[in-house]
Phi, psi and omega in degrees: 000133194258139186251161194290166196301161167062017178217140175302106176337124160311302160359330169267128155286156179241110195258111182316183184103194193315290205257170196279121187241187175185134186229140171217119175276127145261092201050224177331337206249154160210135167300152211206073182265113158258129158322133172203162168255141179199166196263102211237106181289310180322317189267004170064010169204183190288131142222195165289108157253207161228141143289109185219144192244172172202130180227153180262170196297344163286354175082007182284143157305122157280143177290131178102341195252059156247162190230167149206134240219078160301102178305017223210291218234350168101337202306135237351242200249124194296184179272337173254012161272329179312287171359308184280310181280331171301302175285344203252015179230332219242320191252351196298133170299142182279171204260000000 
């Protein structure tokens, strides 16, 4: 189900602290969106965005998942296409 634009699936906890988080486990793994500032080509400029990660039950980062979300204007990858590629290219067991 697509949630309104700039805004987070009920489903992402939202983890107090310094900076604005959003965490969701899938079995062993858990998503990881932080607020950062970054360079949103579509809105042409720096503004506040998310960083989003996968970290596995060792607390190690997977090679490869990092993402980034402009919230503002939609511009890469949103939380719930991250979500789809996080299962289906980073946790799926190989056959």
């Amino acid at each position: 189900m697509a949630t309104e634009q700039g805004k987070f699936p009920p489903d992402w906890k939202q983890i107090p602290g310094e900076k604005l988080e959003y965490r969701k486990k899938l079995g062993q793994f858990e998503m990881i969106a932080t607020e950062t500032m970054g360079f949103c080509e579509k809105c042409g400029k720096k503004d506040l965005g998310f960083s989003l990660k996968t970290k596995d039950s060792r607390g190690d980062y997977l090679g490869k998942s990092g993402a980034y979300w402009c919230p503002k204007c939609g511009e890469g990858m949103s939380p719930e296409a991250y979500e789809k590629f996080v299962k289906s290219e980073l946790i799926t067991p190989e056959m």
